[in-house]
ROPA-419159 format. One record per residue: x, z, y of N, C-alpha, C in turn. Coordinates in steps of 0.2 Angstrom, whole numbers. Layout:
<rs>
<r <X, Z, Y>, <X, Z, Y>, <X, Z, Y>>
...
</rs>
This chain:
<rs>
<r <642, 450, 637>, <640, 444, 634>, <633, 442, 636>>
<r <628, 449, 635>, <620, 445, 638>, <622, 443, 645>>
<r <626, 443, 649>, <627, 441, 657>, <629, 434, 656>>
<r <633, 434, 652>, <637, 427, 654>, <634, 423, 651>>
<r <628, 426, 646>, <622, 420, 643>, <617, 420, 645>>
<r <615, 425, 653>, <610, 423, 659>, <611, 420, 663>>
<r <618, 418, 664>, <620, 415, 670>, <621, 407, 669>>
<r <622, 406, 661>, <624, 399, 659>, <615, 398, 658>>
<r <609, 403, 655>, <605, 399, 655>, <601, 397, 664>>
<r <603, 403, 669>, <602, 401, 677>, <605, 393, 679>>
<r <609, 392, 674>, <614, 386, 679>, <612, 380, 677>>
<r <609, 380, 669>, <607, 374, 666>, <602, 376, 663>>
<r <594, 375, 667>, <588, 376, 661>, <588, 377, 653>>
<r <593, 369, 653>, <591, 366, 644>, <594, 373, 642>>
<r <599, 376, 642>, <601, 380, 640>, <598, 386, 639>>
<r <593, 389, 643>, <589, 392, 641>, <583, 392, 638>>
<r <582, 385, 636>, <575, 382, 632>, <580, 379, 625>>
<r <585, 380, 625>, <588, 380, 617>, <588, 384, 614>>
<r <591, 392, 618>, <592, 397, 616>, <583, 403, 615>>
<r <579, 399, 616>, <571, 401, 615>, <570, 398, 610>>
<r <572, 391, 609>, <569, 387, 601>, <574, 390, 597>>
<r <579, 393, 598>, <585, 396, 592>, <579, 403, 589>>
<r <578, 405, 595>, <576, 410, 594>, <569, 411, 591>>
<r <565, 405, 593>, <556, 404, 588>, <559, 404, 581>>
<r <564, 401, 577>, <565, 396, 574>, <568, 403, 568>>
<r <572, 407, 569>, <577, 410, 567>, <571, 414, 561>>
<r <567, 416, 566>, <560, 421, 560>, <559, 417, 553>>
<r <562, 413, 552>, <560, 409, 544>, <564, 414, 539>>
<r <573, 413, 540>, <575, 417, 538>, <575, 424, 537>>
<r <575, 429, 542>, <575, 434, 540>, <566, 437, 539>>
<r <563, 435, 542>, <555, 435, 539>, <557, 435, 530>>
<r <560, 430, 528>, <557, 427, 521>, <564, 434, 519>>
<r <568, 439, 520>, <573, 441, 517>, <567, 448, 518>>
<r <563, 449, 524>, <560, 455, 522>, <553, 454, 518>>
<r <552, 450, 518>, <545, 448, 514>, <548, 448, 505>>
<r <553, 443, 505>, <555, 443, 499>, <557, 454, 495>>
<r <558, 455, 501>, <558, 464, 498>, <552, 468, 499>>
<r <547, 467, 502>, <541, 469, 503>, <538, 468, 496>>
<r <538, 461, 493>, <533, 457, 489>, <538, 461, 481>>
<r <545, 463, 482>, <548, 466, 474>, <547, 473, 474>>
<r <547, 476, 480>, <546, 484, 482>, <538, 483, 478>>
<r <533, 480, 479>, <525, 480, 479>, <527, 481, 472>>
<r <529, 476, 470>, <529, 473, 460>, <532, 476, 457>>
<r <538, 480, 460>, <541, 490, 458>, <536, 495, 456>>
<r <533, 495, 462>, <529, 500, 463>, <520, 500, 457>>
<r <519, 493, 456>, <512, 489, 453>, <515, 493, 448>>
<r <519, 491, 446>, <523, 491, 437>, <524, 499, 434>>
<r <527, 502, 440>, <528, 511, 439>, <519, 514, 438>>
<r <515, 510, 442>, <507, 513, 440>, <505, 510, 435>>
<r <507, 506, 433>, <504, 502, 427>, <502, 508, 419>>
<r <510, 512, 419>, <507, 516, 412>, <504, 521, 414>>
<r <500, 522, 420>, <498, 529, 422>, <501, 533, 423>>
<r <509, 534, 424>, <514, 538, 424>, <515, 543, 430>>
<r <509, 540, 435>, <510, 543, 443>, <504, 546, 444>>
<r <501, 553, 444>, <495, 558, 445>, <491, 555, 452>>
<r <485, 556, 451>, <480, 553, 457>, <484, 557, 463>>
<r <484, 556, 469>, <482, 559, 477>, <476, 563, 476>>
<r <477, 571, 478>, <471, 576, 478>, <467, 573, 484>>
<r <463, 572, 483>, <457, 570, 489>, <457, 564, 490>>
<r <462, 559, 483>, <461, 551, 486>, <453, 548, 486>>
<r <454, 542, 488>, <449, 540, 484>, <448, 538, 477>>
<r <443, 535, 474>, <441, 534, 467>, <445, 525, 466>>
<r <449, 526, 460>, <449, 520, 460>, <444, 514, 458>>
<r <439, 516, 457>, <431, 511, 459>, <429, 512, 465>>
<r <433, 514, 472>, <430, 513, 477>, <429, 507, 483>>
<r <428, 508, 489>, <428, 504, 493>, <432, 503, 496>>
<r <438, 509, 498>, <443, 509, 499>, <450, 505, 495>>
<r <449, 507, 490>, <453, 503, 483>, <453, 497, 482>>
<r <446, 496, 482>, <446, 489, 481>, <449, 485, 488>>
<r <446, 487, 493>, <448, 483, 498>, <458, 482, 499>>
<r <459, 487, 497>, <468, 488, 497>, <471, 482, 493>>
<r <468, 482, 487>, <469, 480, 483>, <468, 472, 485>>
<r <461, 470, 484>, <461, 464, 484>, <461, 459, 493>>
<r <465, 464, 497>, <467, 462, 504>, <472, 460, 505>>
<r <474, 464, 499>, <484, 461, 500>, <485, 456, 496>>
<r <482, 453, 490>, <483, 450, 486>, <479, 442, 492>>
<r <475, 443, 495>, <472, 438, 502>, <477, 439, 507>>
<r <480, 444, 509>, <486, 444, 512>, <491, 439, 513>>
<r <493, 440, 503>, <500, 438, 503>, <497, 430, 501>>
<r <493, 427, 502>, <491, 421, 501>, <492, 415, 510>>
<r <491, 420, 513>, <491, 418, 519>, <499, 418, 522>>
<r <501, 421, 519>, <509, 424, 522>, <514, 417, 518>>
<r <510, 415, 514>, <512, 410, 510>, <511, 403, 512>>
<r <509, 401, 514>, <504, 396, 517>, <508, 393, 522>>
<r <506, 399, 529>, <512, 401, 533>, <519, 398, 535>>
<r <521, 403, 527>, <529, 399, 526>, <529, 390, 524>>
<r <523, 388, 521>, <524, 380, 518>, <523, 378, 525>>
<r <520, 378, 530>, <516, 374, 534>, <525, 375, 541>>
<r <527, 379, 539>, <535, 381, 543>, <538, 374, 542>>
<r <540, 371, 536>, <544, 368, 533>, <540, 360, 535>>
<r <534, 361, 535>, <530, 355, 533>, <529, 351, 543>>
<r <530, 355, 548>, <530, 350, 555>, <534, 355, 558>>
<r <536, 351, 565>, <538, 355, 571>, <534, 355, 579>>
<r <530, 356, 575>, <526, 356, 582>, <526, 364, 581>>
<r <525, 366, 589>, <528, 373, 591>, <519, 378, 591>>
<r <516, 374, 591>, <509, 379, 594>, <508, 381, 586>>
<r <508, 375, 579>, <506, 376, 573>, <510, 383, 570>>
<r <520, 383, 573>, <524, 386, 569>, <523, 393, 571>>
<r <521, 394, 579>, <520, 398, 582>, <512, 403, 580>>
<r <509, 401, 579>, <502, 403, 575>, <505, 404, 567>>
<r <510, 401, 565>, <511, 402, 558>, <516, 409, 559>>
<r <520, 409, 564>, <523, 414, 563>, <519, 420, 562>>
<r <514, 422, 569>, <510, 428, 569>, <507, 428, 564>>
<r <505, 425, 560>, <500, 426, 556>, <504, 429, 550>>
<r <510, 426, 547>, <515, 428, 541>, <516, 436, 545>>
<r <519, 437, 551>, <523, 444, 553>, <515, 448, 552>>
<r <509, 447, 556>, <504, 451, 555>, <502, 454, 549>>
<r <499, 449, 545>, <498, 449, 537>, <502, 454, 534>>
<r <509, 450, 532>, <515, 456, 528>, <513, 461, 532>>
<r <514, 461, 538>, <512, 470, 541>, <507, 477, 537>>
<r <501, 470, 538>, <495, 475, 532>, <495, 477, 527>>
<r <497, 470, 523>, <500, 469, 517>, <502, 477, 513>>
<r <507, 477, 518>, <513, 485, 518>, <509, 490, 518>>
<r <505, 491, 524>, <503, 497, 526>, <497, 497, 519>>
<r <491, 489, 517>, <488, 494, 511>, <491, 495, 503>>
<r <496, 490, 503>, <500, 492, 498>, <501, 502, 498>>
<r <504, 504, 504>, <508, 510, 504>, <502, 515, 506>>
<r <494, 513, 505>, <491, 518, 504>, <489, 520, 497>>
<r <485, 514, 495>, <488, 514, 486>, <493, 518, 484>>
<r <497, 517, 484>, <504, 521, 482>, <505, 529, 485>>
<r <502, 531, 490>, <501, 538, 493>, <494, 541, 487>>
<r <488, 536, 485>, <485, 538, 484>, <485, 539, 475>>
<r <490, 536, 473>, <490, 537, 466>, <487, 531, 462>>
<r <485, 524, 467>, <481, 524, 462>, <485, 516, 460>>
<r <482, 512, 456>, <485, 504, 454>, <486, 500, 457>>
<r <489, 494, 459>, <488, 490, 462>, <485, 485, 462>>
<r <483, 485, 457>, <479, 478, 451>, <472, 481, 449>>
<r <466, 477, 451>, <462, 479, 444>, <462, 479, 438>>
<r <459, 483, 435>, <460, 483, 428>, <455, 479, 424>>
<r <457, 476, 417>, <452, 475, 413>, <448, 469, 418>>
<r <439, 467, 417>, <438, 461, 416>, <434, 462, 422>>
<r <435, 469, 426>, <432, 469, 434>, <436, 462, 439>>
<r <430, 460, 440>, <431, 455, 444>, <433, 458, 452>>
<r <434, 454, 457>, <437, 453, 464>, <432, 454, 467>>
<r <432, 459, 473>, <428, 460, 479>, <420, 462, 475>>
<r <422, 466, 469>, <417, 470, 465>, <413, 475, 470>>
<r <419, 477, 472>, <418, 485, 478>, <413, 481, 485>>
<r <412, 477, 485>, <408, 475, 490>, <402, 475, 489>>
<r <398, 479, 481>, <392, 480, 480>, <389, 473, 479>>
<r <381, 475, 476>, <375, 469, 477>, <376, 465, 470>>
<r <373, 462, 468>, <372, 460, 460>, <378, 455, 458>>
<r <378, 453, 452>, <381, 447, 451>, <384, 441, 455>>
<r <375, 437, 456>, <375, 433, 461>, <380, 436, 467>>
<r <377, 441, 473>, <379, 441, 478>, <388, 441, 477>>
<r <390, 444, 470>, <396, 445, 472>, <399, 436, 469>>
<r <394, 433, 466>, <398, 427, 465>, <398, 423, 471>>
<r <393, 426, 478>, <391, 421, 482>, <398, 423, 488>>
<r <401, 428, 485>, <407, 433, 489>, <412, 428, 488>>
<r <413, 424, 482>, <419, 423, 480>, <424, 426, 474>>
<r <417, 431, 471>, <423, 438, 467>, <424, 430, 459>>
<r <429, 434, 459>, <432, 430, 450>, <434, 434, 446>>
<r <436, 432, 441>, <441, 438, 438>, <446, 437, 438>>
<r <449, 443, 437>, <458, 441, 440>, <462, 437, 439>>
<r <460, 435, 435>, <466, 427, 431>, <463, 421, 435>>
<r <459, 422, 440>, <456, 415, 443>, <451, 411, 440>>
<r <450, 405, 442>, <444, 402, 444>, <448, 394, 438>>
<r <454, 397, 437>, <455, 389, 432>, <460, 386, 436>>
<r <459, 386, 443>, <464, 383, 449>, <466, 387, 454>>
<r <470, 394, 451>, <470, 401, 457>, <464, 403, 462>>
<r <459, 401, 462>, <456, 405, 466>, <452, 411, 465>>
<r <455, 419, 466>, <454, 425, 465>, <447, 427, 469>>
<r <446, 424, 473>, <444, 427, 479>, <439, 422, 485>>
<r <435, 424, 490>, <432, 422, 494>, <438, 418, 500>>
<r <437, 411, 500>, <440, 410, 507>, <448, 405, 505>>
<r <452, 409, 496>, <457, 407, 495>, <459, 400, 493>>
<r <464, 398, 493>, <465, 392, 491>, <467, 390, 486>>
<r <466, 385, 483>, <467, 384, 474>, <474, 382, 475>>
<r <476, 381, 469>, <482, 381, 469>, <486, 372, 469>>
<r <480, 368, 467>, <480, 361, 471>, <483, 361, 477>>
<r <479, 364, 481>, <477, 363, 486>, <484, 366, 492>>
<r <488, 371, 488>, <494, 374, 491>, <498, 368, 491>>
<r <498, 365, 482>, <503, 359, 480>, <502, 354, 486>>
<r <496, 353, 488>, <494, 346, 494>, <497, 349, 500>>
<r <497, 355, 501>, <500, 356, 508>, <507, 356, 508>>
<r <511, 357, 502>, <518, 356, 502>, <519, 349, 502>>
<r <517, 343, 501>, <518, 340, 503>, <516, 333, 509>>
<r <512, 339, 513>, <510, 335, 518>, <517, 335, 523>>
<r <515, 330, 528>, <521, 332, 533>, <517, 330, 541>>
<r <521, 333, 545>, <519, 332, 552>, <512, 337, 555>>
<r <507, 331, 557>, <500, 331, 558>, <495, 332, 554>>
<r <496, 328, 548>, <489, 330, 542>, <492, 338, 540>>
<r <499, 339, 540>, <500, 347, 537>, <498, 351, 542>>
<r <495, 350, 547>, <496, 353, 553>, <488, 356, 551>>
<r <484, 350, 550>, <477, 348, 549>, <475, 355, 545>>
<r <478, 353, 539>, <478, 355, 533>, <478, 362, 531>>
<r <484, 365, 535>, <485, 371, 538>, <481, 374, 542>>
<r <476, 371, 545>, <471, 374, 549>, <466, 374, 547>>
<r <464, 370, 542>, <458, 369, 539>, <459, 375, 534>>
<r <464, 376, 530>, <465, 381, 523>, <465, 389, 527>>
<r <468, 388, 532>, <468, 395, 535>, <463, 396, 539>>
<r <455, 391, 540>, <450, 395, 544>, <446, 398, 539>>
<r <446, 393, 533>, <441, 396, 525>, <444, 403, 526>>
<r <452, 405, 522>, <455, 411, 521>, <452, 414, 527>>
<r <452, 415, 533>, <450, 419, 539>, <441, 422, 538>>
<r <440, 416, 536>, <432, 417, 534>, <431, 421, 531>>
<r <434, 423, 525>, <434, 426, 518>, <437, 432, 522>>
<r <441, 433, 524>, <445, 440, 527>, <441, 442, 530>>
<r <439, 440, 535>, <433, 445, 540>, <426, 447, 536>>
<r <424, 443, 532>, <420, 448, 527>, <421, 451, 524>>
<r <427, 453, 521>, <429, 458, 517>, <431, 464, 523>>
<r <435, 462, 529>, <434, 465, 531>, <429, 470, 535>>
<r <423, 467, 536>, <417, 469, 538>, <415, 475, 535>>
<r <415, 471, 526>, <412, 476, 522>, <414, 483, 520>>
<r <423, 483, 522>, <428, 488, 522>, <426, 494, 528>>
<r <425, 490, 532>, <423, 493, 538>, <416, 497, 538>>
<r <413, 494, 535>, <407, 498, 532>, <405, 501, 527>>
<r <411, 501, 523>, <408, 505, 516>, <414, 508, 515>>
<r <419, 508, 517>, <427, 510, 516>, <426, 519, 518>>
<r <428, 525, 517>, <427, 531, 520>, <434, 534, 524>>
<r <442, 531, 521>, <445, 534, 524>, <447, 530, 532>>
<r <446, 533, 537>, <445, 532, 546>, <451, 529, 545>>
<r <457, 529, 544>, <461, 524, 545>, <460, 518, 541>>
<r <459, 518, 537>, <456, 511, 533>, <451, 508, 539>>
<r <447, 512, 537>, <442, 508, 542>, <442, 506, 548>>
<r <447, 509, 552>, <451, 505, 560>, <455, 500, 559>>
<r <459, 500, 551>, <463, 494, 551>, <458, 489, 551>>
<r <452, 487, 546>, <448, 482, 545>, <445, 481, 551>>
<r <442, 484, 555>, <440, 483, 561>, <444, 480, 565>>
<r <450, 482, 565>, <456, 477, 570>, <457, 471, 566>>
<r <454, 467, 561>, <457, 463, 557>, <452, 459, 558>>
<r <445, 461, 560>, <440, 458, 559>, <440, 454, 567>>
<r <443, 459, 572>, <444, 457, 579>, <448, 451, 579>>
<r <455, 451, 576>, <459, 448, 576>, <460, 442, 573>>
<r <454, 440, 568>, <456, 436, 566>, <451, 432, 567>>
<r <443, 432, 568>, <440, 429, 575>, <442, 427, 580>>
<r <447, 430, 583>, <450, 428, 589>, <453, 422, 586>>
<r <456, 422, 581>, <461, 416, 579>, <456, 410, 576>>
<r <453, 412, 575>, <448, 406, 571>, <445, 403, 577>>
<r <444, 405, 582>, <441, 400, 587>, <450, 397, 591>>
<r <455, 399, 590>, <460, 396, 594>, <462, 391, 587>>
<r <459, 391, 580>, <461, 387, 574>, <459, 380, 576>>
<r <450, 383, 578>, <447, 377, 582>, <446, 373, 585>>
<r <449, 376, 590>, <452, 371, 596>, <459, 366, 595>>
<r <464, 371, 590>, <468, 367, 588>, <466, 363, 584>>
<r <462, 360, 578>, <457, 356, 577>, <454, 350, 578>>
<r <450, 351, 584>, <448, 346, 589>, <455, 345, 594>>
<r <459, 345, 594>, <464, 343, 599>, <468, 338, 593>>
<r <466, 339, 585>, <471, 333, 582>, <465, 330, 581>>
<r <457, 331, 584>, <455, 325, 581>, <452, 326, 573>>
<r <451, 333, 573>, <447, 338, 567>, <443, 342, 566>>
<r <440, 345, 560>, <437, 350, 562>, <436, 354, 555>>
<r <435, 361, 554>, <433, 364, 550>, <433, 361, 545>>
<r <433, 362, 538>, <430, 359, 534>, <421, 363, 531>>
<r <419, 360, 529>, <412, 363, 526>, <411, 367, 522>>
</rs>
């Protein structure tokens, strides 16, 4: 079968430039079949720790730690961008956007997973608790942590949890853009989000003790600088730029 479908795409290009956009295009559906199981599996698991029914991990970390927290409020910044991702899918076809949107959803849920399922080796919550605000674990007073972005969990009034994320306006605005201002849109909401990540990142990297923890945020911090200057350039090629 792959023969007779390299020989027909050998004889007539289009045919193999169909069978590559079938093939871009295809990640929506089964992305969103594994993500949708990732994000119930997580809400399974949040819910079973919820009454304390699951004993610590012997030599976890503390769940007031640097580790913890960053598990914690990485993925809830994770699953914000995996989200985004998916709107900006439905919202143009331009290939370079969809194509950045894909890495970025397959990337993310990747993390997502791995720090949801150290939480869960570790014994500890998914959620913080009580009236500890976001990105507490990154030390320094009040102020600093207000200049971080921390809230309390229930948000800012307009979903913003967090450094970098986007209110929930702001989602509504990007569903219904279309084309090029969604394109805009989505690059503009995703360079804030990336900004906020790589400092949380940073700080994980620095204050985090378990080495794999710390190598994942190191590669996040790599990775998503990288992205943030190809955001840029996408940017200025529609005729935009960062927001302020």
């Amino acid at each position: 079968m792959t023969d007779t479908a390299d020989a027909a795409e050998a004889a007539d290009p289009a045919v193999g430039a169909e069978r590559r956009k079938t093939a871009r295009v295809r990640w929506a559906a089964g992305a969103a079949v594994a993500l949708a199981l990732l994000f119930a599996g997580a809400a399974a698991v949040a819910s079973a720790r919820e009454d304390g029914s699951a004993p610590r991990a012997s030599g976890a970390p503390a769940p007031d730690s640097a580790d913890a927290g960053f598990a914690r409020d990485m993925a809830v910044h994770h699953q914000q961008a995996v989200e985004m991702s998916f709107i900006v899918r439905d919202r143009t076809k331009d290939e370079d956007v969809r194509r950045l949107a894909y890495d970025i959803a397959n990337t993310q849920a990747n993390q997502r997973g791995m720090l949801l399922g150290w939480l869960d080796l570790w014994g500890l919550p998914k959620v913080a608790g009580g009236d500890e605000p976001s990105m507490a674990w990154m030390g320094g007073s009040d102020g600093d942590q207000h200049a971080h972005g921390g809230h309390h969990p229930d948000g800012d009034g307009d979903g913003v949890l967090m450094a970098g994320m986007a209110s929930r306006s702001e989602l509504e605005r990007l569903a219904r853009l279309d084309g090029e201002e969604a394109e805009v849109f989505y690059l503009q909401l995703m360079t804030d989000h990336h900004k906020g990540g790589v400092a949380m990142a940073e700080a994980c990297a620095s204050r985090c003790t378990v080495p794999v923890e710390q190598r994942l945020a190191r590669g996040m911090v790599e990775g998503q600088q990288s992205e943030l200057g190809l955001m840029r350039d996408m940017l200025t090629e529609r005729g935009a730029k960062p927001r302020t």
